[in-house]
N, C-alpha and C positions, 0 to 999 in steps of 0.2 A: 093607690094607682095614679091617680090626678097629680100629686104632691111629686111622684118618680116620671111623670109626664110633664110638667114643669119643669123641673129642672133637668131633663136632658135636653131638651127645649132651649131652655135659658144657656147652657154649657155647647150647646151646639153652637149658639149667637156669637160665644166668646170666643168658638175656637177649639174645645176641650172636647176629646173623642166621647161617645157613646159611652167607653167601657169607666174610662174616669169619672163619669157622672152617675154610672150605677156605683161607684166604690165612692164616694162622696156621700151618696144618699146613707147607704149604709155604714160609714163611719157617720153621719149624723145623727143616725139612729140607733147607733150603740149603746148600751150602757154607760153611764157618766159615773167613775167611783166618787165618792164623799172629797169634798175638799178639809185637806189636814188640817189642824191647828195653827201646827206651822207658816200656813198659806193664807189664814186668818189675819194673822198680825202680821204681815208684811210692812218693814216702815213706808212710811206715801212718799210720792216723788218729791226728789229735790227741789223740784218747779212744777207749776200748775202746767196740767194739761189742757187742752183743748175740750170747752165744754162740751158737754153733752149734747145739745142743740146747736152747734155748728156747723157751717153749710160746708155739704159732702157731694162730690162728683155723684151725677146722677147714675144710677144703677147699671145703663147699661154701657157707659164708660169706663166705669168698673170691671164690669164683664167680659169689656172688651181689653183689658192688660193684662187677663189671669193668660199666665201662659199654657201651651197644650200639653207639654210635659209638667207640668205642675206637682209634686208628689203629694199623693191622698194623704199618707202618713208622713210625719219627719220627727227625729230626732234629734233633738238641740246636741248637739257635741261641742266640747271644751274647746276656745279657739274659733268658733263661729261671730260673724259681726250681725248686726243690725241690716245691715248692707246686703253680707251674701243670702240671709234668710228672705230678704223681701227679692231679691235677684229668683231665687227658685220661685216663686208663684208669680210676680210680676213684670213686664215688660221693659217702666219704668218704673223708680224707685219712689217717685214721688207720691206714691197714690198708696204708699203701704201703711197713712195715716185711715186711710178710708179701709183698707183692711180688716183692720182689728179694732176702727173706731165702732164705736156703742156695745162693744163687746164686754160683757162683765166676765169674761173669764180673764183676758188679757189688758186689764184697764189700764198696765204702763207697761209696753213692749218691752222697758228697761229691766221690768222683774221677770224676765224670760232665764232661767237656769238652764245649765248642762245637764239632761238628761230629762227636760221635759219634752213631750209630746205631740205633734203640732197635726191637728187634722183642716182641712180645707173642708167647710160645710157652707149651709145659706141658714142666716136667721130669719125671724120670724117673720122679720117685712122682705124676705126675697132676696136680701142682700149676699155675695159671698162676702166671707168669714172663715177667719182663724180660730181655733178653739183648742185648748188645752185638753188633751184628750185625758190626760189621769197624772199621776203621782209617778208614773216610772223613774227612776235615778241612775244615774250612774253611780251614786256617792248612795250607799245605807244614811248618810246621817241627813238627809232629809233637807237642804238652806241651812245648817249647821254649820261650824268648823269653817273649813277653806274655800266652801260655793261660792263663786261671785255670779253675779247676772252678766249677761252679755254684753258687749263693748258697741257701740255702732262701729265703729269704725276701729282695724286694728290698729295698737300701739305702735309698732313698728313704722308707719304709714307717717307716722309724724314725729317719730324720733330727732330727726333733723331738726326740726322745731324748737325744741326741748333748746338745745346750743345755738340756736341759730337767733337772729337779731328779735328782739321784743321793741316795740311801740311804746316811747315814752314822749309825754308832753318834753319841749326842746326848754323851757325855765324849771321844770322838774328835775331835769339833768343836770340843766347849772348848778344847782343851788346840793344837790346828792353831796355827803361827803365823798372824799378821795383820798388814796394813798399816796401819801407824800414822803415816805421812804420804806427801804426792806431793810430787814438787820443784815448787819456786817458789810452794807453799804451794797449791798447787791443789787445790779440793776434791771433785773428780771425774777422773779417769783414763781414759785410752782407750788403743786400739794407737801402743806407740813411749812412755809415759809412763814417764817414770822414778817407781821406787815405795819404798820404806823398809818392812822389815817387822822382825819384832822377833816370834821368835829362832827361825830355823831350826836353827841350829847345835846348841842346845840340847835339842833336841826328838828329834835324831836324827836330819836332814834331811842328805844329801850329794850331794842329784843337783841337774842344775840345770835343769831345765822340771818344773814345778806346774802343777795347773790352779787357779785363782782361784775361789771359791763364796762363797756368800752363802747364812745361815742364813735360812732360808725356814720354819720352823718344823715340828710334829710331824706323821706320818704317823699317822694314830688308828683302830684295829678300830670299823666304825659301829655292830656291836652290843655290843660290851664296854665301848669306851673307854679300851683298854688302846693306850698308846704304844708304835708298833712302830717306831720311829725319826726321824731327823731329815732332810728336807726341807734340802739343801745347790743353789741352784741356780748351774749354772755362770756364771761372770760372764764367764772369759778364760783364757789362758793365759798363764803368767809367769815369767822365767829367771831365776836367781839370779845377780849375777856378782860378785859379793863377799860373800861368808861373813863376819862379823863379828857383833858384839855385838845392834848397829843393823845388820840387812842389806841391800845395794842388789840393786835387780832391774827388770827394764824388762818391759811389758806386749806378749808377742810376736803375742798374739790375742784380742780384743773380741769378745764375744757382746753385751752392754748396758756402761752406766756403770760402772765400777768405784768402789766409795767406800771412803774408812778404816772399819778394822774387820771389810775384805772378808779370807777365809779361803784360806789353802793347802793343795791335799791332793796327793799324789799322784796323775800320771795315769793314768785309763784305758786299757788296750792293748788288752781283751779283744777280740776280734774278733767281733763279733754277729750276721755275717747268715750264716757258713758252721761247718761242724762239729757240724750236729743236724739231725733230720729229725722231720717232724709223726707222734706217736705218742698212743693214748691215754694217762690214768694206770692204772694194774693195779690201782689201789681207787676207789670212790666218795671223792672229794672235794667238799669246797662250800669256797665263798669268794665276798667282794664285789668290789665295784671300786671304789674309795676313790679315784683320784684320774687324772685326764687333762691329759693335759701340755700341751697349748694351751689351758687353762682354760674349753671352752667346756661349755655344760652338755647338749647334744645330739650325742652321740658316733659317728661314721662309720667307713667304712672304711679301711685304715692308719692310723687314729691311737693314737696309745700307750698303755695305763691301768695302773694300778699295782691290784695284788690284794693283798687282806688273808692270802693264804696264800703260802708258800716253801717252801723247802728244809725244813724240820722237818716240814711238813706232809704232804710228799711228794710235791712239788712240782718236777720236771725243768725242764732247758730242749727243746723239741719236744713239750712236751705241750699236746696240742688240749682243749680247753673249750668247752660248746655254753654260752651268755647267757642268762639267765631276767628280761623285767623283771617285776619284783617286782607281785603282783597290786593297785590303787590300791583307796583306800578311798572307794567311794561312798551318797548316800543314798537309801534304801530309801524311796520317794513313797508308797508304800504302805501297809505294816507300821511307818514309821518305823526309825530308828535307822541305823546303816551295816552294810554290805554290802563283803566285800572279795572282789573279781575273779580270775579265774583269774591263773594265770603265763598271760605269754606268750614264747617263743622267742624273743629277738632276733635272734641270730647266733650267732657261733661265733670265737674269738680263739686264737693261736699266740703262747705264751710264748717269750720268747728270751731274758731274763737269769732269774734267781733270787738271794734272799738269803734269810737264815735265815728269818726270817716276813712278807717283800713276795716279790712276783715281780711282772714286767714282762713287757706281753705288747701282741701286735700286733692289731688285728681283722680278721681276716681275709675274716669274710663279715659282713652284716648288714641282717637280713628290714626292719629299722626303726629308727628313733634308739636307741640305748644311751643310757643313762644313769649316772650314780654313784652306787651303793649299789644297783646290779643283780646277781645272785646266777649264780655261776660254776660249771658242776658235769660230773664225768666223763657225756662222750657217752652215752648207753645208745640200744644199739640191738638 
C-alpha cells in the first residue's frame, strides 16, 4: 500500500492521472516471462554507451516530462523510430536517455525490435522506467530471419542526404581521380556509360565501386567567412574494371548527368538512421545553418541542413538543437531608424552525421519556415 501511495504521489507531481498510476503499478508487478536465448546473445552496441554512473536529470525532472497520456502498455511496431517512441512518454526527446538509462532490461534502445513490449514502471530507486514487458512478436522467428531493431530516425527523413552534397577536405578533392573522357566521345554520361578516368592506381585506389561527385564549391561560417570545406555533390556510382595508366570504368548508378572532370571518392557505408539516440549537448552550444540540401529557401520538416559547428565544437550524432530565427531588422515609423525583433523558436532538429567543423542534422519539429543562417543552440529548459 505505501509502495501504490508513492507512486500515485510521484505521477500526480508529473502530471499523470490517478488511473495511469494504478495501471503502472500493476504492469510493474506483473509477471516477468524468462528472457530467451535469443535475447541473451544479443550482439553489443556498435559504440559505447553511456556508463553506468553517469550524471542523470534529477528525478523529479524526470517526472516532470512523462506525459499525461503516456501509454501503460506499447507495442513496438515495424516502421516505429527512436524518435516517435520517446515522443509517446516524453515531453522532450532529450531526456529518453534518462528513461531507459540503468535499466538492465533495455541496455541499448537500439535493440528495441517490432513486436516487443514496452511497459512504463519505476525501478528500484524511484526512478520512471521503461521495461520490456515479455517476448511477444510479431514475427514466430524470435530476432531471426528479417527483424531489425529500430531506426531513431526514419530513412526517408534523410534520403535527400544520401544525393545530396557530402563534405570533403578541398586538397582531398584536388588530388581524387577524374574522368577525363566517355566512350564514343560522349560528352555526358549516365547509368551503363563506359567512363575513362586518370589515375586511380596512382593515388592509392584498389577497390572497385566509387561514388562519382562533383565539386560543388565551399561550405563558408556565415559570420567569419572562414571555409569549412568542400561541397562534393553526388553524381553516381562507378566500378573500376581495369586498373591502368588510363583507367576504364562503367557508371553502375545515376543520380544527375555525369560530365568530365567529374570526381572519385570512396563510398559511404556509414549507416545513418540506427546506433544513436536523441540526447541534449552537456554545454551550451551555438551554431547556424549554412546550407539545405534541396536548395529551397523555406525549410520544413525532415529536410536536411548542414550546421556551421561539428565534432571540434562538441558536436555528437543524437544531439537535439531547439532553431532560433534570427530577430529581422525592421523600421521604426516613428523614432526613425531600424529596430531588430525578438528571436523566435522555430523548431527543434536531430543531428545524425558529424565532421570536424559541419554536422548534418534532420528537422525534426517545426513551429514555422526555418531558414539559412538561423541560429542552433543547446535546449534550455
Amino acid at each position: 500500500m505505501r509502495e501504490y501511495n508513492d507512486l500515485k504521489l510521484a505521477m500526480k507531481q508529473a502530471g499523470v492521472s490517478l488511473a495511469l498510476a494504478a495501471g503502472v503499478l500493476a504492469a510493474g508487478c506483473a509477471h516477468q516471462p524468462p528472457v530467451t536465448d535469443s535475447q541473451q546473445t544479443e550482439a553489443p552496441p556498435a559504440k559505447p554507451l553511456p556508463p553506468r554512473n553517469a550524471p542523470v536529470a534529477r528525478e523529479a525532472a524526470i517526472a516532470s516530462q512523462i506525459r499525461a497520456d503516456a501509454p501503460l502498455r506499447y507495442v513496438v511496431k515495424k516502421g516505429d523510430t527512436l524518435w516517435d517512441i520517446s515522443g509517446y512518454y516524453l515531453r522532450d526527446p532529450w531526456y529518453w536517455p534518462q528513461l531507459w538509462y540503468a535499466n538492465p532490461d533495455i541496455a541499448n534502445p537500439h535493440l528495441i525490435y517490432p513486436g516487443d513490449v514496452l511497459i512504463l514502471t519505476r525501478g528500484p530507486d524511484g526512478a520512471f522506467q521503461l521495461r520490456r514487458a515479455g517476448t511477444e512478436r510479431l514475427s514466430p522467428r524470435i530476432r531471426e530471419g528479417s527483424l531489425e531493431s529500430i531506426a531513431t530516425i526514419p530513412f526517408d527523413a534523410i534520403r535527400a542526404f544520401i544525393t545530396g552534397p557530402r563534405l570533403v577536405d578541398a586538397e582531398e578533392l584536388q588530388k581524387a581521380p577524374y574522368v577525363v573522357s566517355f566512350i564514343d566521345e560522349h560528352l555526358i554520361g549516365g547509368k551503363g556509360t563506359i567512363s575513362y578516368i586518370r589515375n586511380p592506381a596512382n593515388q592509392g585506389y584498389a577497390a572497385e565501386n566509387y561514388s562519382l561527385v562533383r565539386d560543388a564549391g565551399p561550405y563558408k561560417d556565415p559570420d567569419t567567412g572562414e571555409i569549412l570545406g568542400q561541397q562534393a555533390v553526388p553524381v553516381g556510382e562507378m566500378r573500376i574494371t581495369d586498373f591502368d595508366a588510363v583507367a576504364t570504368g562503367i557508371i553502375t548508378k545515376s543520380h544527375r548527368e555525369a560530365l568530365v572532370g567529374d570526381r572519385l571518392l570512396p563510398l559511404e557505408t556509414e549507416d545513418l538512421v540506427h546506433d544513436f539516440y536523441p540526447h541534449a549537448p552537456d554545454r551550451n552550444v551555438e551554431g547556424r545553418i549554412i546550407s539545405v540540401y534541396d536548395g529551397v529557401s523555406a525549410i520544413g520538416q525532415y529536410q536536411v541542413v548542414t550546421l556551421s559547428i561539428g565534432s571540434t565544437d562538441g558536436i555528437k550524432r543524437g544531439h537535439v538543437l531547439d532553431i532560433f530565427e534570427a530577430g529581422r531588422l525592421v523600421l521604426d515609423p516613428v523614432e526613425g531608424g531600424q529596430v531588430r525583433l525578438p528571436e523566435l523558436q522555430s523548431g527543434q532538429l536531430l543531428v545524425f552525421k558529424t565532421d570536424a567543423h559541419v554536422s548534418f542534422a534532420v528537422i525534426m519539429r517545426a513551429k514555422r519556415a526555418v531558414h539559412i543562417e538561423d541560429f542552433v543552440r543547446t535546449p534550455q529548459r
